[in-house]
N, CA, C and O atoms as a Tripos MOL2 file, in Angstrom:
@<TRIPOS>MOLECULE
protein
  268   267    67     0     0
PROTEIN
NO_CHARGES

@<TRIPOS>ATOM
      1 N          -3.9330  -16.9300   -7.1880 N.3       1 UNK1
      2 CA         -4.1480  -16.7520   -5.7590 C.3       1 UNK1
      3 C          -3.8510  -15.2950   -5.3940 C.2       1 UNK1
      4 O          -2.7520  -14.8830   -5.7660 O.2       1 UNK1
      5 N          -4.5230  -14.5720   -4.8280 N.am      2 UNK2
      6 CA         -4.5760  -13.1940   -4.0680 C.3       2 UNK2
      7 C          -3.5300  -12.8850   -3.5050 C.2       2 UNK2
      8 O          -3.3050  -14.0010   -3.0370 O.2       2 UNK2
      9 N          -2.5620  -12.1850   -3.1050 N.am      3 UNK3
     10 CA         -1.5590  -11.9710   -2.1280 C.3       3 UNK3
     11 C          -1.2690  -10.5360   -1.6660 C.2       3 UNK3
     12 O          -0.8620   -9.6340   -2.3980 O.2       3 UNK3
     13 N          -1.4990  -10.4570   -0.5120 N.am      4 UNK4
     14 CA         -1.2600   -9.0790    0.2590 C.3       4 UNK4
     15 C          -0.0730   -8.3660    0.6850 C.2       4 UNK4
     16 O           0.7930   -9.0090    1.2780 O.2       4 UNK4
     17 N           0.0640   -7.3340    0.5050 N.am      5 UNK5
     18 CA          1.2800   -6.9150    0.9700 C.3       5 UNK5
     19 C           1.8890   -5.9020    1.8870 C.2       5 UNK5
     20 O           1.5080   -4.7670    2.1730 O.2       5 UNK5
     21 N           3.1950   -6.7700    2.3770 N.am      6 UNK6
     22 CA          3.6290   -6.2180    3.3570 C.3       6 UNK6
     23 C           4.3330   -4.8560    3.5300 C.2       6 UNK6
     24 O           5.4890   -5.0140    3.1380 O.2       6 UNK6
     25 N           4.0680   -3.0790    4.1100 N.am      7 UNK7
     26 CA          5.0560   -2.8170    4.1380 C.3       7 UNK7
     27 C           5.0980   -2.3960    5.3960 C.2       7 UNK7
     28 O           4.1710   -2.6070    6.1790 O.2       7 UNK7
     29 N           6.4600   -1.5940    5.7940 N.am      8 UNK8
     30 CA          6.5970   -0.9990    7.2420 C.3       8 UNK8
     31 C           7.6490   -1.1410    7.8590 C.2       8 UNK8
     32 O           8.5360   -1.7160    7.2280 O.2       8 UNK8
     33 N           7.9160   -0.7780    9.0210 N.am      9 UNK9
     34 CA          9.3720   -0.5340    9.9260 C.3       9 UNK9
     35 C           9.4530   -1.7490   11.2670 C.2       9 UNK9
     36 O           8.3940   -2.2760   11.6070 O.2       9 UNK9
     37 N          10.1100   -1.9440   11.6260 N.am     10 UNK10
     38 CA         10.7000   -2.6580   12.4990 C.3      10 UNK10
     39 C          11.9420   -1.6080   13.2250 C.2      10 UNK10
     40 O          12.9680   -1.1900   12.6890 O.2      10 UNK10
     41 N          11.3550   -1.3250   14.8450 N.am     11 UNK11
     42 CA         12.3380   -0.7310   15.2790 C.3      11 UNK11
     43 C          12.8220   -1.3140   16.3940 C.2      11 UNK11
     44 O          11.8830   -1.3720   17.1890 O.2      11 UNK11
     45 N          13.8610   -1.8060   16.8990 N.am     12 UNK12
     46 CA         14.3740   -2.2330   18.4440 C.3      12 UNK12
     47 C          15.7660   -1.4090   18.4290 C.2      12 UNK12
     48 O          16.0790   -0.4770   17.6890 O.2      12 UNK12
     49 N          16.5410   -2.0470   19.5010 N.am     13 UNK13
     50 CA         17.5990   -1.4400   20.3860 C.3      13 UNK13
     51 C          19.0630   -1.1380   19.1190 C.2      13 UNK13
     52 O          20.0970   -0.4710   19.1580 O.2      13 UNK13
     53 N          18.5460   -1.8520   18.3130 N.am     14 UNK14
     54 CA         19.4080   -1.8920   16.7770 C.3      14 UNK14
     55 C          19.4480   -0.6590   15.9600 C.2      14 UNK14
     56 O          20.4500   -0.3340   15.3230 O.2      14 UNK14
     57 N          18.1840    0.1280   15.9870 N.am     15 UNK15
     58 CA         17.7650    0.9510   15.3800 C.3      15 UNK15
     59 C          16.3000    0.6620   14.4790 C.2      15 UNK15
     60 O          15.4610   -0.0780   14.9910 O.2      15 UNK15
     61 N          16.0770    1.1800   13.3380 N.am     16 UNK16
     62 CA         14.8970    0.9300   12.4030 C.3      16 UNK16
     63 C          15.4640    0.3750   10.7890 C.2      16 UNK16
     64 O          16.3510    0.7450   10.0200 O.2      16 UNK16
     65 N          14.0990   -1.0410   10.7770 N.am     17 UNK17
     66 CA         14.3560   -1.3430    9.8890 C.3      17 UNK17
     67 C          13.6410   -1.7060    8.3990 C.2      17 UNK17
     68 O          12.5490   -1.1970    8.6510 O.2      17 UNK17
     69 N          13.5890   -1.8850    7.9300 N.am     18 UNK18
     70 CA         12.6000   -1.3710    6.8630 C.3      18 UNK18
     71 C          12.0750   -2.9040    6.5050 C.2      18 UNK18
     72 O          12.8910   -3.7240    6.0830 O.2      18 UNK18
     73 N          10.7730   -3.2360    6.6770 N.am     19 UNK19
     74 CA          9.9270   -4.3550    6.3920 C.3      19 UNK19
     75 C           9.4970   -4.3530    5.2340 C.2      19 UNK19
     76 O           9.0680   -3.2880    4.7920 O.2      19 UNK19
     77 N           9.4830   -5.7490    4.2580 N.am     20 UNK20
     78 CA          8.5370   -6.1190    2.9490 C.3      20 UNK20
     79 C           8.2850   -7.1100    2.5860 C.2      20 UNK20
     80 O           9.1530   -7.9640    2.4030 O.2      20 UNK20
     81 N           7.2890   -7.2700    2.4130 N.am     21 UNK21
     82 CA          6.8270   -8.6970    2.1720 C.3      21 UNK21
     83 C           5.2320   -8.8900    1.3160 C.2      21 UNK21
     84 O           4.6440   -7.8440    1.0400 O.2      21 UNK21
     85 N           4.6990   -9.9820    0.9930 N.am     22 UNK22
     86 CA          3.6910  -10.6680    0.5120 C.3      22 UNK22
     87 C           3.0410  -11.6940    1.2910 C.2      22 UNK22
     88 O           3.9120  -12.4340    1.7480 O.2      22 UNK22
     89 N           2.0260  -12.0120    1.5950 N.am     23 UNK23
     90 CA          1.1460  -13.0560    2.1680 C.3      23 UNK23
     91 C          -0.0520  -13.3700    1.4400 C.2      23 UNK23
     92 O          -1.0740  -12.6840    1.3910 O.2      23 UNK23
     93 N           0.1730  -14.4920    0.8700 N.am     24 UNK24
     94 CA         -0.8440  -15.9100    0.1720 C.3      24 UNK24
     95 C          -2.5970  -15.3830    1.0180 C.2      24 UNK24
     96 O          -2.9020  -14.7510    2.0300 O.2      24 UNK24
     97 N          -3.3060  -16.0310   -0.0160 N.am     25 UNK25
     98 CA         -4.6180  -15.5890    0.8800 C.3      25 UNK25
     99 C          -4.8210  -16.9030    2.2000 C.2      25 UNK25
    100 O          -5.7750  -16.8620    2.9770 O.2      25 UNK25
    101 N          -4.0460  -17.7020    2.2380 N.am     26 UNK26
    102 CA         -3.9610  -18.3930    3.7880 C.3      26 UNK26
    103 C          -3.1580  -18.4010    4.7610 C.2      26 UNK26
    104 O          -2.8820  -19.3650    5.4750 O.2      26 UNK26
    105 N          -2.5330  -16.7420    4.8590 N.am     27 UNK27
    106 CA         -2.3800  -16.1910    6.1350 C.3      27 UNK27
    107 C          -0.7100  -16.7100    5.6220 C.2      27 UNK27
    108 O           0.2380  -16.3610    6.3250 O.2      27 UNK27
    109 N          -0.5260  -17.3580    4.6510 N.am     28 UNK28
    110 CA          1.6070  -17.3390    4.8830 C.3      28 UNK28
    111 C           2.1800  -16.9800    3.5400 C.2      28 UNK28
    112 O           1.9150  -17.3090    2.3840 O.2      28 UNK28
    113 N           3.1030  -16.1500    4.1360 N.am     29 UNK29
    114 CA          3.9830  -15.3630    3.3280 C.3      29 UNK29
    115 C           5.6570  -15.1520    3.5090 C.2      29 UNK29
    116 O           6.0710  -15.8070    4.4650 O.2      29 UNK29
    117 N           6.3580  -14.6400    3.0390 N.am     30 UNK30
    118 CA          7.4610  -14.1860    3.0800 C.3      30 UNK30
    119 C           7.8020  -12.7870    2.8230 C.2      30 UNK30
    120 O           7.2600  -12.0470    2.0020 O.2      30 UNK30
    121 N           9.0290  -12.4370    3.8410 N.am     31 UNK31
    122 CA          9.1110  -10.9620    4.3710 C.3      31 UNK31
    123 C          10.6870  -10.3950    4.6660 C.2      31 UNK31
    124 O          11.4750  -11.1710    5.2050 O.2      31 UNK31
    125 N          11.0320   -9.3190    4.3790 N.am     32 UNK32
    126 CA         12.5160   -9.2510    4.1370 C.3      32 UNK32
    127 C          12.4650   -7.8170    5.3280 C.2      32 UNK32
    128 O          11.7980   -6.7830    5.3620 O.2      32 UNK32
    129 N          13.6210   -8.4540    6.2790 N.am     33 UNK33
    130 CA         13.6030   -7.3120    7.6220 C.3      33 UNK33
    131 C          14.9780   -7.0460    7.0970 C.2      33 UNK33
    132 O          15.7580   -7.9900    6.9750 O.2      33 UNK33
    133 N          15.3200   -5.8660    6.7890 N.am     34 UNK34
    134 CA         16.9510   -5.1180    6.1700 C.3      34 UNK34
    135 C          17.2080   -6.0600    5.1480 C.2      34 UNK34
    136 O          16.4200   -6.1960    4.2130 O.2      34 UNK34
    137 N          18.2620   -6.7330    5.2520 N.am     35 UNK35
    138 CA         18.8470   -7.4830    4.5140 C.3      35 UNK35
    139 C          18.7820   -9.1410    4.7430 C.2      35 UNK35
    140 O          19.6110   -9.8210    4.1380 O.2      35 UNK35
    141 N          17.7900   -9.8040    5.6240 N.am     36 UNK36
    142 CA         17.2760  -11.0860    5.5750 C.3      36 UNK36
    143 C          15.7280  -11.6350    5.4850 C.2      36 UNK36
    144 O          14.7170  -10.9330    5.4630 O.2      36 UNK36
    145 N          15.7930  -12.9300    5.4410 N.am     37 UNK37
    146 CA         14.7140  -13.1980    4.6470 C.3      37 UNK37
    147 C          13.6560  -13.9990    5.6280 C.2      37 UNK37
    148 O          14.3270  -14.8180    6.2550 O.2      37 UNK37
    149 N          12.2940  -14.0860    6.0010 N.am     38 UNK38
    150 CA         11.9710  -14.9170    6.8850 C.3      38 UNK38
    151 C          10.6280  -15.1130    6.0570 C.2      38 UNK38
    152 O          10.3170  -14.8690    4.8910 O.2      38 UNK38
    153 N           9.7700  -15.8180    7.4700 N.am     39 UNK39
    154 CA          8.6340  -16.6290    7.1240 C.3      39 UNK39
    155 C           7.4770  -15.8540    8.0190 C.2      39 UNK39
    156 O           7.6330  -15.5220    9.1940 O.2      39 UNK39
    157 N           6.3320  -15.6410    7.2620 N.am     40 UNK40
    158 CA          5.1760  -14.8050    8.1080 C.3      40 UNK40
    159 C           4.0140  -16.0750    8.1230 C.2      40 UNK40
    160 O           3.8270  -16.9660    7.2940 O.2      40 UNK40
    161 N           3.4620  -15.8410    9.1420 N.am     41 UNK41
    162 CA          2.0340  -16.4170    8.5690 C.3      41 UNK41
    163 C           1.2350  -16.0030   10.1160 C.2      41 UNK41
    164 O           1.5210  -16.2690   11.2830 O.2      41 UNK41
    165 N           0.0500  -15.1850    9.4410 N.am     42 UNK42
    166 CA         -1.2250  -14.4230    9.9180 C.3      42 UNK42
    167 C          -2.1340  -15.4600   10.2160 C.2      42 UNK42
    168 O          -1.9970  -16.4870    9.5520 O.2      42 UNK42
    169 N          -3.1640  -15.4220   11.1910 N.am     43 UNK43
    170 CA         -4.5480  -16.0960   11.9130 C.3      43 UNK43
    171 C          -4.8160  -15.7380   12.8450 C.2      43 UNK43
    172 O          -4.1340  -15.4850   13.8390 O.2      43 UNK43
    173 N          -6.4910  -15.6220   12.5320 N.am     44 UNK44
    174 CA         -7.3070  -14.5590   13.0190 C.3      44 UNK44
    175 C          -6.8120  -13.0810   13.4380 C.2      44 UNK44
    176 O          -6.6820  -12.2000   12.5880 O.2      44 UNK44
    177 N          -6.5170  -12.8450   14.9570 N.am     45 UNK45
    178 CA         -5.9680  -11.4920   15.2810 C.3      45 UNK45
    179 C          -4.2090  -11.3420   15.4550 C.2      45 UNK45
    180 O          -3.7350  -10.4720   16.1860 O.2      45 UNK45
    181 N          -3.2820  -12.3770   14.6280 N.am     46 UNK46
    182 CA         -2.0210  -12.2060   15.8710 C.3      46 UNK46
    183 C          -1.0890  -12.6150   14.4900 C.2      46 UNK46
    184 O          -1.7270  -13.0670   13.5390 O.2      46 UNK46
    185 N          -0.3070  -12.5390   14.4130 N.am     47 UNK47
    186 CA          0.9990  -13.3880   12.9610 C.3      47 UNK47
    187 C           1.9870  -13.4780   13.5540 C.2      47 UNK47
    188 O           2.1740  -12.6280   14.4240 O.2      47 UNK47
    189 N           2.8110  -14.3120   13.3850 N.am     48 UNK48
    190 CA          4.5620  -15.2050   13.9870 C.3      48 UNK48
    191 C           5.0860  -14.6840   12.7140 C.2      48 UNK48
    192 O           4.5120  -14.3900   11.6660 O.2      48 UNK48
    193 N           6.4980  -14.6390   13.1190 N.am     49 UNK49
    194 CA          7.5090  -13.9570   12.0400 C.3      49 UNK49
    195 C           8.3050  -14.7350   12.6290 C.2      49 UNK49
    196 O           8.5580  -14.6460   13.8310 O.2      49 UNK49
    197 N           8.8100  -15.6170   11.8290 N.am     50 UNK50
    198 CA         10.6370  -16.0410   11.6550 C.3      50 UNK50
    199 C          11.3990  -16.4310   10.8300 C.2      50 UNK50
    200 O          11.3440  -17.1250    9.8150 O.2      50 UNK50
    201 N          12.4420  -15.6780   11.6180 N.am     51 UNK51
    202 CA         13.6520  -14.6880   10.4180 C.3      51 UNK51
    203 C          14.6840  -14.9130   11.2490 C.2      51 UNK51
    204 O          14.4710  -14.7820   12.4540 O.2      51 UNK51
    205 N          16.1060  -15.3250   10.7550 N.am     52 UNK52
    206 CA         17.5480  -14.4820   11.3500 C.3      52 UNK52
    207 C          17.9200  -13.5450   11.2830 C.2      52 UNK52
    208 O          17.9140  -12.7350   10.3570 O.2      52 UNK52
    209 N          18.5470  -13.4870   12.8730 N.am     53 UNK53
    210 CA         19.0810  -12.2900   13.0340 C.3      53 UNK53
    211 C          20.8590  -12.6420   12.9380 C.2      53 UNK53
    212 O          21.4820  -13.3190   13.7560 O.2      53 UNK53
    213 N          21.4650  -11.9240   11.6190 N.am     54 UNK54
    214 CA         23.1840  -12.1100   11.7980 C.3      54 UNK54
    215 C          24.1630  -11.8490   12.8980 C.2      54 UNK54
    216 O          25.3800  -12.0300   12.8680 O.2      54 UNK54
    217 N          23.3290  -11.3370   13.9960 N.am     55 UNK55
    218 CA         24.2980  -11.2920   15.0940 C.3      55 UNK55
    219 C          23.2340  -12.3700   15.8280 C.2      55 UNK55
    220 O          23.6560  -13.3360   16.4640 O.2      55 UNK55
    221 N          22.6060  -12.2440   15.7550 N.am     56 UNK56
    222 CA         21.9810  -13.1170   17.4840 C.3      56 UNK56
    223 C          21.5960  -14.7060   16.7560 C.2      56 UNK56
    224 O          21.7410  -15.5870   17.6040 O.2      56 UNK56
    225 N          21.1200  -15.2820   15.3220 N.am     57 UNK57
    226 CA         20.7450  -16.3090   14.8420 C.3      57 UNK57
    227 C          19.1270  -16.1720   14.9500 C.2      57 UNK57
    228 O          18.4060  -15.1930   14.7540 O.2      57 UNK57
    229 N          18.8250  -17.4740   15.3240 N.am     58 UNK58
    230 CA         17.0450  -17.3850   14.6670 C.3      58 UNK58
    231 C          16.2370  -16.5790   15.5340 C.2      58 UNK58
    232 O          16.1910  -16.9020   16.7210 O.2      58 UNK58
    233 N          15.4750  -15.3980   15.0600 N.am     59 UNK59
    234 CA         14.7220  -15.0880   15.9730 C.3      59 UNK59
    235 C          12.9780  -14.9060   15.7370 C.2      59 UNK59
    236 O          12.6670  -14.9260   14.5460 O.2      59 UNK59
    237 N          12.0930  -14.7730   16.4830 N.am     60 UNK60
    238 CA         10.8860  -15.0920   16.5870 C.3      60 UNK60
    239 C           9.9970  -13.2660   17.1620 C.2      60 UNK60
    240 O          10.2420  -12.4780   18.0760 O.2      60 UNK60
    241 N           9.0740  -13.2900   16.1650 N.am     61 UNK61
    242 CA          8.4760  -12.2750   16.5620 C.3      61 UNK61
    243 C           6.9560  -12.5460   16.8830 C.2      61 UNK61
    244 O           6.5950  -13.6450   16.4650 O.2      61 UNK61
    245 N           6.0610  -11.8790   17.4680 N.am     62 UNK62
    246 CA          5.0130  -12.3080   17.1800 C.3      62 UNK62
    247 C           4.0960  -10.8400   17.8420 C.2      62 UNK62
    248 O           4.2990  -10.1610   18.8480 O.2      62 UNK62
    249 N           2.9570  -10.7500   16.6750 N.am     63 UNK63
    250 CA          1.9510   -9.6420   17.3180 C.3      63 UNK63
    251 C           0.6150   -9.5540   16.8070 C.2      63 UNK63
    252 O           0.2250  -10.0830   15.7660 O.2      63 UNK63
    253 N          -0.1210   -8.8010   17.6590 N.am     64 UNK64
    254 CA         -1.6100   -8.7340   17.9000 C.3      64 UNK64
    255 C          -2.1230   -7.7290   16.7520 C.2      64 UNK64
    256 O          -1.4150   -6.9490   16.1140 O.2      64 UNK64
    257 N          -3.3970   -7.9060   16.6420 N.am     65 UNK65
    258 CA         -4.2940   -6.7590   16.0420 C.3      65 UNK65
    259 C          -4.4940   -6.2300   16.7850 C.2      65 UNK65
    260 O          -4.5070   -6.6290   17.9500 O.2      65 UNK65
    261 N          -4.8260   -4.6750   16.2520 N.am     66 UNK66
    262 CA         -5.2130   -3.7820   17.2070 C.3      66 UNK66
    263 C          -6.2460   -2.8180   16.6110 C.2      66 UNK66
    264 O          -5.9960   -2.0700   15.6660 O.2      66 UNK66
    265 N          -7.1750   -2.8800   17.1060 N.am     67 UNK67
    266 CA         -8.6890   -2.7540   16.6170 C.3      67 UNK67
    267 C          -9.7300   -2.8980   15.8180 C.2      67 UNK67
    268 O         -10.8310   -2.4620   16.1550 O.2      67 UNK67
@<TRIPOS>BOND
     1     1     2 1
     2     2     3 1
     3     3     4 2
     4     3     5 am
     5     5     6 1
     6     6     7 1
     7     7     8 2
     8     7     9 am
     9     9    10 1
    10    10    11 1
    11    11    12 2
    12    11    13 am
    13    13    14 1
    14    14    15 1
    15    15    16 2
    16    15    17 am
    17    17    18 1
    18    18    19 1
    19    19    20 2
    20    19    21 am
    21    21    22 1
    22    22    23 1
    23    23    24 2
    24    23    25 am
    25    25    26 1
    26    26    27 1
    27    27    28 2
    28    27    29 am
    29    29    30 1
    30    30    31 1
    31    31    32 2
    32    31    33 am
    33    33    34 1
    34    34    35 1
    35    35    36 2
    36    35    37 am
    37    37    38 1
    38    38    39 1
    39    39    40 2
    40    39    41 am
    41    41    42 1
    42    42    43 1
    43    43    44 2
    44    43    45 am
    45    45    46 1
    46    46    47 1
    47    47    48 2
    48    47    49 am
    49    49    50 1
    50    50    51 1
    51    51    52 2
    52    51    53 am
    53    53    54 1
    54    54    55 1
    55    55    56 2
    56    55    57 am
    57    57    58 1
    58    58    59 1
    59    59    60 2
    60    59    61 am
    61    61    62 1
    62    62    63 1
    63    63    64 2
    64    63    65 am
    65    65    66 1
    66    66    67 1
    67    67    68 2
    68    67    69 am
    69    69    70 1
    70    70    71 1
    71    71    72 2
    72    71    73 am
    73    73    74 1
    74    74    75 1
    75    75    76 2
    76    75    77 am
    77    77    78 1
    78    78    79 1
    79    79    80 2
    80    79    81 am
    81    81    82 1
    82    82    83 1
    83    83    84 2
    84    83    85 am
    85    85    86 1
    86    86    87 1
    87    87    88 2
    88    87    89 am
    89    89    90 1
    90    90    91 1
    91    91    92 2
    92    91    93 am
    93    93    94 1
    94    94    95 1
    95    95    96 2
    96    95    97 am
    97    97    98 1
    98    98    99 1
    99    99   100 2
   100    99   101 am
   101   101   102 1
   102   102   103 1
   103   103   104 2
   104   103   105 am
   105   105   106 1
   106   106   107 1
   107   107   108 2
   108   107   109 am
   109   109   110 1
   110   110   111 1
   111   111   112 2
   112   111   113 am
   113   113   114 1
   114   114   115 1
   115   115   116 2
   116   115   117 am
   117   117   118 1
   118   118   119 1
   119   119   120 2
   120   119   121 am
   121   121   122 1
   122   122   123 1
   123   123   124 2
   124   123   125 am
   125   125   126 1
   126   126   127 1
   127   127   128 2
   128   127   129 am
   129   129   130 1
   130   130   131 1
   131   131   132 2
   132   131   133 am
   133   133   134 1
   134   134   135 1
   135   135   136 2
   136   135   137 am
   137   137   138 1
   138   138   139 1
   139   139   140 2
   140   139   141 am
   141   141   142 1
   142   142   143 1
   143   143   144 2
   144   143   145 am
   145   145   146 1
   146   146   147 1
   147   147   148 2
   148   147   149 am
   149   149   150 1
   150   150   151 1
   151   151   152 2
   152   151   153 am
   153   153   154 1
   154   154   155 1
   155   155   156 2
   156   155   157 am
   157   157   158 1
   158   158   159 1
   159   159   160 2
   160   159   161 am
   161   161   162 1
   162   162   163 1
   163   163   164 2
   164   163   165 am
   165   165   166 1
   166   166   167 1
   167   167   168 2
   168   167   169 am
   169   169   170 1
   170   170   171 1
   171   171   172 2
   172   171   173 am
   173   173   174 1
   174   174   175 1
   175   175   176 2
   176   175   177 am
   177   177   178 1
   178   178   179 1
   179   179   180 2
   180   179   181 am
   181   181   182 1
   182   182   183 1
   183   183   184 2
   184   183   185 am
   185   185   186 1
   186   186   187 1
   187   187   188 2
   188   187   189 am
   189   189   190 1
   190   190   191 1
   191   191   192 2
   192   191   193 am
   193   193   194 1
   194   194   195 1
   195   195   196 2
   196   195   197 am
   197   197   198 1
   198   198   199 1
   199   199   200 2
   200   199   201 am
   201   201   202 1
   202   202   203 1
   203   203   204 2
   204   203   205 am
   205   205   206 1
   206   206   207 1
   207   207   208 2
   208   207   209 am
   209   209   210 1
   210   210   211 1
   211   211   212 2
   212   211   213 am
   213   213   214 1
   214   214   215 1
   215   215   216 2
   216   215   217 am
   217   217   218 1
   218   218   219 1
   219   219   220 2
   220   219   221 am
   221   221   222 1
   222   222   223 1
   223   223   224 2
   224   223   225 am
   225   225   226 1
   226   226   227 1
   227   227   228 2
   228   227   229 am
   229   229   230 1
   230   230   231 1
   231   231   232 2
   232   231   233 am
   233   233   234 1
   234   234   235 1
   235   235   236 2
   236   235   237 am
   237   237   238 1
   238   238   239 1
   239   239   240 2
   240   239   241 am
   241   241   242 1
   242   242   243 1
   243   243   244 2
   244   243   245 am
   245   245   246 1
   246   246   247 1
   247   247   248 2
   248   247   249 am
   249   249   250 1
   250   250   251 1
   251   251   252 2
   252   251   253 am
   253   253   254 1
   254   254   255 1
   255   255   256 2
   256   255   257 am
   257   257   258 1
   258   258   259 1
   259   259   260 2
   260   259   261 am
   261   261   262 1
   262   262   263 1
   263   263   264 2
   264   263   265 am
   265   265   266 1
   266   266   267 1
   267   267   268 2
@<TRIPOS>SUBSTRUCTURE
     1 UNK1         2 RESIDUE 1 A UNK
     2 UNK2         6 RESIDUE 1 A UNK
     3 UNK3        10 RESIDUE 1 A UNK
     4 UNK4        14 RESIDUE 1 A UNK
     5 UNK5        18 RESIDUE 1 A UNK
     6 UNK6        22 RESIDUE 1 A UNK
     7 UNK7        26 RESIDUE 1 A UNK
     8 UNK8        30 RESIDUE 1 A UNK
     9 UNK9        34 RESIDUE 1 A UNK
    10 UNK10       38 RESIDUE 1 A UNK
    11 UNK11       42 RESIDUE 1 A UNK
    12 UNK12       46 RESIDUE 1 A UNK
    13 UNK13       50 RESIDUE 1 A UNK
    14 UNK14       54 RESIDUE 1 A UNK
    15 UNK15       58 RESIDUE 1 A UNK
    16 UNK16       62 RESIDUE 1 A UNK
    17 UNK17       66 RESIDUE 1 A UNK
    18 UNK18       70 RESIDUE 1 A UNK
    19 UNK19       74 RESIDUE 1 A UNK
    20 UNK20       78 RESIDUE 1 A UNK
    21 UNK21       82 RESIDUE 1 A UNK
    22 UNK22       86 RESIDUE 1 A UNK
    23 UNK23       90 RESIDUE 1 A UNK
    24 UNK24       94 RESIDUE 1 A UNK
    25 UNK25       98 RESIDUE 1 A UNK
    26 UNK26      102 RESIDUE 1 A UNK
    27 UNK27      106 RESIDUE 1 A UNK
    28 UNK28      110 RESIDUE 1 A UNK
    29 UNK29      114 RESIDUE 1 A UNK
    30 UNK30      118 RESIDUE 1 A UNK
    31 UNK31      122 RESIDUE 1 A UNK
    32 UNK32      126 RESIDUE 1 A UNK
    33 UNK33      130 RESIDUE 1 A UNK
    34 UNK34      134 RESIDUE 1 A UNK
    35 UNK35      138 RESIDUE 1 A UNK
    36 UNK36      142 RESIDUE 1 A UNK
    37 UNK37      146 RESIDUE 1 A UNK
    38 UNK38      150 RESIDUE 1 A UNK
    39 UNK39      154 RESIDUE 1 A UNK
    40 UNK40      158 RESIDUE 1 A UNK
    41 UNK41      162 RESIDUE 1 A UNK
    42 UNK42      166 RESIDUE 1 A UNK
    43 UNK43      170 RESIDUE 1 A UNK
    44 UNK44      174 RESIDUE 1 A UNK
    45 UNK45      178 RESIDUE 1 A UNK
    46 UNK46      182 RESIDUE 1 A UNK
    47 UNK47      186 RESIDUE 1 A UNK
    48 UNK48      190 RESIDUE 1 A UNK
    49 UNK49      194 RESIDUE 1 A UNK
    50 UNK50      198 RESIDUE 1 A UNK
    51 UNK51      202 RESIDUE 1 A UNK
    52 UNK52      206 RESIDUE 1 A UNK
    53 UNK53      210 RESIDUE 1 A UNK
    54 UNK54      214 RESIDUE 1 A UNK
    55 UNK55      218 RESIDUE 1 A UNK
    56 UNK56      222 RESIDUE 1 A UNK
    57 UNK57      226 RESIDUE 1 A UNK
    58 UNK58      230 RESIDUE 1 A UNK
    59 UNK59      234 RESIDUE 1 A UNK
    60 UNK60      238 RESIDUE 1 A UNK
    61 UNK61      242 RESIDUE 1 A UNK
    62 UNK62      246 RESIDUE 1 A UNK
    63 UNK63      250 RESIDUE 1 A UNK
    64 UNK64      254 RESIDUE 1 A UNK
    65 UNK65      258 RESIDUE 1 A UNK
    66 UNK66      262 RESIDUE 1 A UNK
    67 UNK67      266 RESIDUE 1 A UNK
């Protein structure tokens, strides 16, 4: 099976954090934000990310394509 990969930054009020991951050719994968571990999965233009956060607990990301 094909698998794509993730790299890139994650920045909020925390500072920047360094993204990596892999995604299956049906849009779900797994992805490591600093030092934890979460769940991706991509369709059509938009992908959900969830992952814990060690101070705040489970948190939820989610974003668009852009062009």
């Amino acid at each position: 099976m094909r698998r794509a990969t993730i790299v890139g930054n994650v920045v909020n009020s925390e500072g920047v954090f360094t993204v990596s991951g892999a995604v299956d050719a049906g849009g779900t994968g797994v992805i490591r934000i600093g030092g934890v571990a979460g769940v991706i999965r991509f369709g059509a233009d938009r992908f959900v990310a969830d992952y814990p956060n060690l101070r705040c607990g489970f948190r939820r990301a989610v974003g668009f394509r852009i062009g």
